[in-house]
Backbone bond lengths (Angstrom), bond angles and torsions (degrees), N, CA, C in turn:
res aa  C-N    CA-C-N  psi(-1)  N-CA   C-N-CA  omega(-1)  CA-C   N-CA-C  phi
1 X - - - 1.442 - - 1.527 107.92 -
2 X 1.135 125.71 119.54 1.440 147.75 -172.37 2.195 97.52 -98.94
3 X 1.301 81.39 145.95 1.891 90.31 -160.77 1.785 113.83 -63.69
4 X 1.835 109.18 -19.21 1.167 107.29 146.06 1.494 130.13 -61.08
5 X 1.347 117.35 -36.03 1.380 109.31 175.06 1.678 115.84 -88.96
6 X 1.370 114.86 21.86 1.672 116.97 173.34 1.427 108.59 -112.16
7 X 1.781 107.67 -11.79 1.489 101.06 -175.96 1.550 90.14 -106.55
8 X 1.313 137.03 -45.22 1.463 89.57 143.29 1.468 157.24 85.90
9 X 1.726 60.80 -155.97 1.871 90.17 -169.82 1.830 82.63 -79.44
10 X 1.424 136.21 -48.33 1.104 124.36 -175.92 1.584 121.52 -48.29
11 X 1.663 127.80 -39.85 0.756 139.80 163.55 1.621 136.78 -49.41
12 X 1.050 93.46 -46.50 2.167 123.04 167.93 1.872 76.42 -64.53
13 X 0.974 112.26 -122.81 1.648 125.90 168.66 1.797 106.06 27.12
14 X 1.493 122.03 -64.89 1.182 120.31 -167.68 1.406 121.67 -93.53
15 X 1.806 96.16 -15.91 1.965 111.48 -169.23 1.191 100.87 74.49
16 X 1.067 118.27 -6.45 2.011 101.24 177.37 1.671 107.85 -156.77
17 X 1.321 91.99 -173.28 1.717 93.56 -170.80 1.718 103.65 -103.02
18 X 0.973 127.94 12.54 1.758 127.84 176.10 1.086 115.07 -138.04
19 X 1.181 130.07 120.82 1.563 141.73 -167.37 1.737 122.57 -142.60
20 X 1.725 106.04 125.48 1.268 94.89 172.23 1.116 146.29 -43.28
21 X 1.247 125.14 179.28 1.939 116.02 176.65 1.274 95.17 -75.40
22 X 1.859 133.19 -38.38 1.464 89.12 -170.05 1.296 106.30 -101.06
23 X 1.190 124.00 15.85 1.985 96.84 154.39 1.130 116.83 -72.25
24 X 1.716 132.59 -27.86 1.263 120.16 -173.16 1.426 99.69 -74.66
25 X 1.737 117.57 -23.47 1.800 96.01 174.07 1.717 126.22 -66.01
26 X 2.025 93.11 -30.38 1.223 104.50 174.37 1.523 129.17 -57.23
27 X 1.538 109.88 -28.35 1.680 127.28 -174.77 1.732 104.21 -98.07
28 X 1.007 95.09 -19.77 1.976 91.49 150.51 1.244 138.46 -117.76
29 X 1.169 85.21 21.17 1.821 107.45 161.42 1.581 111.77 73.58
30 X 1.342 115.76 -1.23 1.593 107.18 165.07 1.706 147.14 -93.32
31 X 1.027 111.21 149.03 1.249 98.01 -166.14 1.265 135.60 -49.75
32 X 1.584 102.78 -46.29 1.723 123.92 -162.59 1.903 93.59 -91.63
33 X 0.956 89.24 103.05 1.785 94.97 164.69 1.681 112.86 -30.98
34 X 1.427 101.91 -55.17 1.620 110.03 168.70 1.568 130.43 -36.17
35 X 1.300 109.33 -44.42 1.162 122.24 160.33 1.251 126.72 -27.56
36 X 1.406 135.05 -48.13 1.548 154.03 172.94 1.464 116.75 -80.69
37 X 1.590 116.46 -3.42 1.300 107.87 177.28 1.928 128.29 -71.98
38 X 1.740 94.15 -1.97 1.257 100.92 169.04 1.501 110.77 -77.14
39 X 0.968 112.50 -16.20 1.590 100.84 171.63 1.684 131.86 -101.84
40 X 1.406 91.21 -3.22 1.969 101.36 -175.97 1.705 92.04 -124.79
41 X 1.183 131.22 1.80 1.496 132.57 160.62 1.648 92.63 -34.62
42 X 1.792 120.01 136.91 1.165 113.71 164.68 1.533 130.11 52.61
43 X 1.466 136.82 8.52 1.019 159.56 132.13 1.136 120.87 -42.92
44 X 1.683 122.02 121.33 1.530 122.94 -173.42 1.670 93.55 -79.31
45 X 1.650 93.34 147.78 1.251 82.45 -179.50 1.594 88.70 -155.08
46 X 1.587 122.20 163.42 1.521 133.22 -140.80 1.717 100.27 -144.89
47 X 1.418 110.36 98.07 1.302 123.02 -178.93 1.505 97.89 77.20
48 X 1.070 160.96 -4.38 1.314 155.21 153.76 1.379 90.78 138.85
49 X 1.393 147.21 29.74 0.951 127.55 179.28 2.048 107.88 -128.51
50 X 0.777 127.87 -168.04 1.578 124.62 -159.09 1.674 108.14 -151.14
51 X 1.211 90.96 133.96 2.160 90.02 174.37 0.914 125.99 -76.16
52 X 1.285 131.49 131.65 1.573 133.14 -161.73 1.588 107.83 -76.80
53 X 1.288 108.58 -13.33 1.757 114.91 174.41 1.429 85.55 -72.91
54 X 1.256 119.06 -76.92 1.717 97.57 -168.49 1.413 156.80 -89.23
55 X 1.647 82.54 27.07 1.998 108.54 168.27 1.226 85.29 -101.71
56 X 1.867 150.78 -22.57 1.358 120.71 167.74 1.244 146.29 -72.58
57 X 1.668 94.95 -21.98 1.050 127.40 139.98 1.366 138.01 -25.27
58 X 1.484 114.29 -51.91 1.037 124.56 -146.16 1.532 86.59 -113.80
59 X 0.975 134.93 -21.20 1.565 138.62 -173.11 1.259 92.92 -100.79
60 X 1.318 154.96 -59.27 1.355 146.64 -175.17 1.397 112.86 -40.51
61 X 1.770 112.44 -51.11 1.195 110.31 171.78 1.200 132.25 -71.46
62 X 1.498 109.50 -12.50 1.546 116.11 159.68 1.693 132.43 -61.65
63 X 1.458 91.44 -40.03 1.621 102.65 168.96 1.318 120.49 -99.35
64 X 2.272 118.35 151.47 1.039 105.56 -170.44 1.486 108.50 -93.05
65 X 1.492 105.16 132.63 1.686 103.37 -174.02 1.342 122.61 -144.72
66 X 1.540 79.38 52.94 1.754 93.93 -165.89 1.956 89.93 -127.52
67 X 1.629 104.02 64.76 1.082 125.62 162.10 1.871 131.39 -17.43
């Protein structure tokens, strides 16, 4: 999965492009909302919510996927 196809499937998934912390815990399957703050740490974010371009961002560069 290439970071166009994570924003996406994240996008289809949420109906929109800005999403709370806990849907992104909910769309990665963990419990503690907290859990995901490694990826929206320092992330502009608009009414408390965050752009899914740049939590894919931010998770792509977290994982190695340079196959």
């Amino acid at each position: 999965m290439n970071k166009n196809d994570l924003i996406a499937d994240m996008k289809r998934s949420a109906g929109g492009s800005f999403v709370p912390r806990s849907w992104l815990a909910e769309y990665l399957r963990l419990k503690d909302p907290k859990s995901v703050d490694r990826y929206i740490s320092g992330l502009p974010r608009l009414n408390g919510r965050y752009f899914i371009d740049d939590i894919a961002e931010r998770m792509m560069n977290e994982c190695d996927y340079r196959r």
